[in-house]
DOLODO-537925 format. One record per residue (C-alpha): x, y, z. Coordinates in steps of 0.5 Angstrom, whole numbers. Each point is the difference from the previous one (the first is absolute). Example, Ala and Ser with C-alpha at 12.3 -4.5 7.8 and 13.67 -1.06 7.14 Angstrom:
<sites>
{site {25, -9, 16}}
{site {2, 7, -2}}
</sites>
This chain:
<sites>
{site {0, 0, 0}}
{site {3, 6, -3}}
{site {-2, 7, 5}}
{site {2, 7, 0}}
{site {0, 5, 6}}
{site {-1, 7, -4}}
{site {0, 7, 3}}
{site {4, 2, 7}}
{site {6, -2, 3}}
{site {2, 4, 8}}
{site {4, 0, 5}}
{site {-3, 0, 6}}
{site {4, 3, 5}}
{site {0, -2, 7}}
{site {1, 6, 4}}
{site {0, -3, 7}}
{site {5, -5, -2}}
{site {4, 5, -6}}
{site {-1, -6, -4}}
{site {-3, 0, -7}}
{site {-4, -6, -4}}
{site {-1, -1, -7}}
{site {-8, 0, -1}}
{site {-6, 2, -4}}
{site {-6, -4, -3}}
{site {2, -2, -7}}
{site {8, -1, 3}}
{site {-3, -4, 6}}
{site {-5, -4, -5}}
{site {6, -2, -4}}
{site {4, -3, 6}}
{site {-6, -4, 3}}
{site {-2, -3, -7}}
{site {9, -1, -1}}
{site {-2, -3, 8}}
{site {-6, -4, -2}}
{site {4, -4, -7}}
{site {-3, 5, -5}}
{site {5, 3, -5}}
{site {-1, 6, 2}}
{site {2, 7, -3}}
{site {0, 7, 2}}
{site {0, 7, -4}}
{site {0, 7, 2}}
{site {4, 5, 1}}
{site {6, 1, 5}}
{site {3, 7, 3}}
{site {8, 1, -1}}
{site {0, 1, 9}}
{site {3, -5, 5}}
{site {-7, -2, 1}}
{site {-1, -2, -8}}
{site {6, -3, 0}}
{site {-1, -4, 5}}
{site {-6, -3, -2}}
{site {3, -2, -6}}
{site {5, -3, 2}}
{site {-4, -4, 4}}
{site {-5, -2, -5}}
{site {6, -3, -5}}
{site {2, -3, 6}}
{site {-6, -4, 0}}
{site {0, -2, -6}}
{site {-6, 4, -2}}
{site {-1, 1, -8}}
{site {1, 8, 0}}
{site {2, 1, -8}}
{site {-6, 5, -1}}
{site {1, 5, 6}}
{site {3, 7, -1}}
{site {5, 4, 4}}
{site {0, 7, 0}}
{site {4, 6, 4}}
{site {-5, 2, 6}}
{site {-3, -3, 7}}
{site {-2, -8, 0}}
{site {-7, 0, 2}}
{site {1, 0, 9}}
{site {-4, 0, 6}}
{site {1, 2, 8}}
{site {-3, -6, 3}}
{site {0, -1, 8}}
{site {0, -7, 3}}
{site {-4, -1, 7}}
{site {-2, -6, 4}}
{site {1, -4, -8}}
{site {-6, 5, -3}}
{site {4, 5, -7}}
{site {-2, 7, 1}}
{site {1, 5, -5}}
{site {2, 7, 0}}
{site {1, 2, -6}}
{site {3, -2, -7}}
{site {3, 4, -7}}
{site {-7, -3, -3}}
{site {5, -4, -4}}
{site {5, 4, -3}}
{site {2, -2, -6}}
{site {-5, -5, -1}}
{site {-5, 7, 0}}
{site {4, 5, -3}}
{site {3, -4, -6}}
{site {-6, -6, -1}}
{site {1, -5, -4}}
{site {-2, 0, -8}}
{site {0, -6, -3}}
{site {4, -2, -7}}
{site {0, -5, -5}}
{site {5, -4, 3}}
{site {-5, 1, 7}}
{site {-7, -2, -4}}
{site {4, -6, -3}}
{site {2, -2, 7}}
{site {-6, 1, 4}}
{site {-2, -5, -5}}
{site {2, -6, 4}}
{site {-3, 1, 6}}
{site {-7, -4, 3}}
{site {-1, 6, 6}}
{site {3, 8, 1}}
{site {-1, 2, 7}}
{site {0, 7, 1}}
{site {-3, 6, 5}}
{site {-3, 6, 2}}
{site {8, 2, 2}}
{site {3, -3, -6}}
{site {-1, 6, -4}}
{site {-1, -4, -7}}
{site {-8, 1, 1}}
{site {1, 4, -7}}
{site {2, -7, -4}}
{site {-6, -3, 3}}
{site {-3, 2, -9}}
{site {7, -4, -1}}
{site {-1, -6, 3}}
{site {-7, -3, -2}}
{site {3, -1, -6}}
{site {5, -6, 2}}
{site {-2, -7, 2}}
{site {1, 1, 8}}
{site {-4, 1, 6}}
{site {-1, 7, 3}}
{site {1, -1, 7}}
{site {-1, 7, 4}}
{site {2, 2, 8}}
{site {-5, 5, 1}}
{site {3, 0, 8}}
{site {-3, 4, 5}}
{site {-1, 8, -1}}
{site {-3, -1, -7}}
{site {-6, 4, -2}}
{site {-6, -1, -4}}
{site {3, 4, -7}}
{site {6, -4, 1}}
{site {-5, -8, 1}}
{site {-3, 4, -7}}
{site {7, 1, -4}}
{site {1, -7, 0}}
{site {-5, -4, 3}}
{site {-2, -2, -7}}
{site {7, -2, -2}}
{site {2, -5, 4}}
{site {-1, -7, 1}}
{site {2, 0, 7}}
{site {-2, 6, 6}}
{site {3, 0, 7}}
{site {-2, 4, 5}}
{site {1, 2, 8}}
{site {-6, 2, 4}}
{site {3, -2, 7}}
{site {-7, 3, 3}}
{site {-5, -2, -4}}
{site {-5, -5, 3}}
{site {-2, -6, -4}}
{site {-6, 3, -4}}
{site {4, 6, -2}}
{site {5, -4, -3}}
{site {-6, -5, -4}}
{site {-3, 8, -1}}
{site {7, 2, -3}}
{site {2, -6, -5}}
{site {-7, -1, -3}}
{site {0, 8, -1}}
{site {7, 0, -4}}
{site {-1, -7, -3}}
{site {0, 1, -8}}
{site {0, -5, -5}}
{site {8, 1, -1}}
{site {1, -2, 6}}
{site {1, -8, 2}}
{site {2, 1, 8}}
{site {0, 6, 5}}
{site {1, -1, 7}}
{site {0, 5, 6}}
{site {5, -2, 5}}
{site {-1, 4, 7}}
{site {6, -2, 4}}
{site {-1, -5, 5}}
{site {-7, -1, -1}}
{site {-2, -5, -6}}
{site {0, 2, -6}}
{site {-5, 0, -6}}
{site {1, -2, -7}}
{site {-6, 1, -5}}
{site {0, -4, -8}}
{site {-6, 4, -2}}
{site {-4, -6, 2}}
{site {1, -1, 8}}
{site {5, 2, 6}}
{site {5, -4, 2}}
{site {3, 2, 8}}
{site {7, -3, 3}}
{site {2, 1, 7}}
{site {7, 4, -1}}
{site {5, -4, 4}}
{site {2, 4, 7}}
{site {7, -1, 1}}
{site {5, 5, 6}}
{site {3, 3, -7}}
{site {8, 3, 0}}
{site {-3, 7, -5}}
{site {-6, -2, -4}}
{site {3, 5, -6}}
{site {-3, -4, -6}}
{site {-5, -4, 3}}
{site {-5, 1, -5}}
{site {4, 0, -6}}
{site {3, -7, 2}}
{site {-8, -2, 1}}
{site {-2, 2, -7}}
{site {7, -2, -3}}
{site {-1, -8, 3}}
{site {-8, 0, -1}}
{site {1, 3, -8}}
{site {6, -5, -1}}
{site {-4, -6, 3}}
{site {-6, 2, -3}}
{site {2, 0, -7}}
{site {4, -7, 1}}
{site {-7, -2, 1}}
{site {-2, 0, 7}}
{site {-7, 3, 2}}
{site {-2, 6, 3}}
{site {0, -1, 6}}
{site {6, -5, 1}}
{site {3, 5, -4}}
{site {0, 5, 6}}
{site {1, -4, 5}}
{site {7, -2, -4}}
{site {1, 9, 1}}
{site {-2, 0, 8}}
{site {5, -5, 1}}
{site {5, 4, -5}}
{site {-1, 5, 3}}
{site {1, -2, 8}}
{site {6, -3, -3}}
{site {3, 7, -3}}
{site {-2, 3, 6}}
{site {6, -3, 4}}
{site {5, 3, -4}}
{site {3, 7, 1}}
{site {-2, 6, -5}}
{site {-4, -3, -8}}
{site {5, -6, 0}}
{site {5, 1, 4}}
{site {7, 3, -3}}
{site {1, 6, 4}}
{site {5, 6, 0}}
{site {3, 4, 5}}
{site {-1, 8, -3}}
</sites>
């Protein structure tokens, strides 16, 4: 199974501990489908920075197919995290740095590319909303991460142009949640699912909601969690698994990407 994560890669830096972690949905997709057995690539935009640097010695150190991104002069995308009893709290980011300030356009030789792929994963950070027109015309499915701080004309410019949506609702209840999928389900659409943290998480197929309990662990840093839960559930489900074994393999994903330190690991000091 061929897979792309398209759009942003960060650094999120640790300010408590003045260490810095490479990250971003798309970069972090790539790396847990690489982690899943998937033959996985990334492309995206990388700053000239120490902080862009970083994240791309460590993607070429994994292995990671990157044949396709561009590096520019000017700031990698960056966030300031603060860790606190194993919780992330963000205080603030460069909104992607190169990744918004120089987006990414698509060439032959990319469209060519992009040809091989049977799922592009991208986001509402990933600044490649634009290529979204681009993207129907290739054969792979369209998977978007609409996180948590997303807003109805955002649902609306891709909603109808993806296969696969994912949101956060922490505090929704469980008939907000039912509410919410049904109204955003279009015909496009093959799986939307709303995760709310600790609490269950509800996925739709336009015909009937499915709900999985996440799996409660003391976590280490729970950067990541939801894009290791959409990474192993968009990786098992396409290999052939059922919606709801799909997001059971994500819940334990993701309490397993929860003991590890940043992302994925791979801290610098800075």
């Amino acid at each position: 199974m061929k897979v792309l994560g398209l759009g942003d890669n960060v650094v999120d830096k640790y300010v408590n501990y003045r260490t810095m972690y490479p990250g971003g949905n798309a970069l972090n997709f790539a790396v847990f489908a690489k982690k899943l057995q998937a033959d996985s690539a990334f492309m995206g935009v990388f700053g000239s920075d120490e902080e862009g640097q970083h994240v791309a010695a460590v993607v070429k150190e994994l292995g990671l197919d990157n044949s396709h991104s561009r590096f520019v002069e000017g700031e990698n995308g960056c966030a300031r995290v603060e860790l606190k009893d194993g919780d992330r709290v963000f205080l603030g980011s460069n909104e992607g740095g190169v990744t918004r300030t120089a987006p990414l356009t698509l060439n032959e030789a990319d469209k060519d590319y992009l040809q091989e792929f049977e799922l592009i994963h991208m986001g509402l950070y990933s600044h490649v909303n634009h290529l979204l027109p681009e993207l129907q015309n290739l054969p792979a499915k369209i998977s978007y991460d609409f996180s948590d701080d997303f807003t109805e004309e955002e649902i609306q410019a891709a909603i109808q142009q993806v296969h696969f949506g994912f949101f956060s609702m922490s505090d929704a209840s469980k008939a907000e949640t039912k509410a919410f999928l049904k109204q955003h389900f279009t015909d496009k659409n093959e799986v939307l699912i709303v995760t709310r943290g600790g609490n269950s998480a509800f996925a739709y197929d336009g015909q009937q909601f499915y709900e999985v309990t996440p799996v409660l662990r003391e976590p280490v840093d729970t950067m990541a969690a939801g894009d290791s839960f959409l990474t192993a559930f968009l990786i098992n489900y396409l290999a052939g698994a059922d919606i709801s074994t799909a997001m059971k393999k994500g819940n334990e994903f993701a309490g397993e990407s929860c003991m590890v330190e940043g992302s994925f690991g791979y801290g610098k000091n800075y």
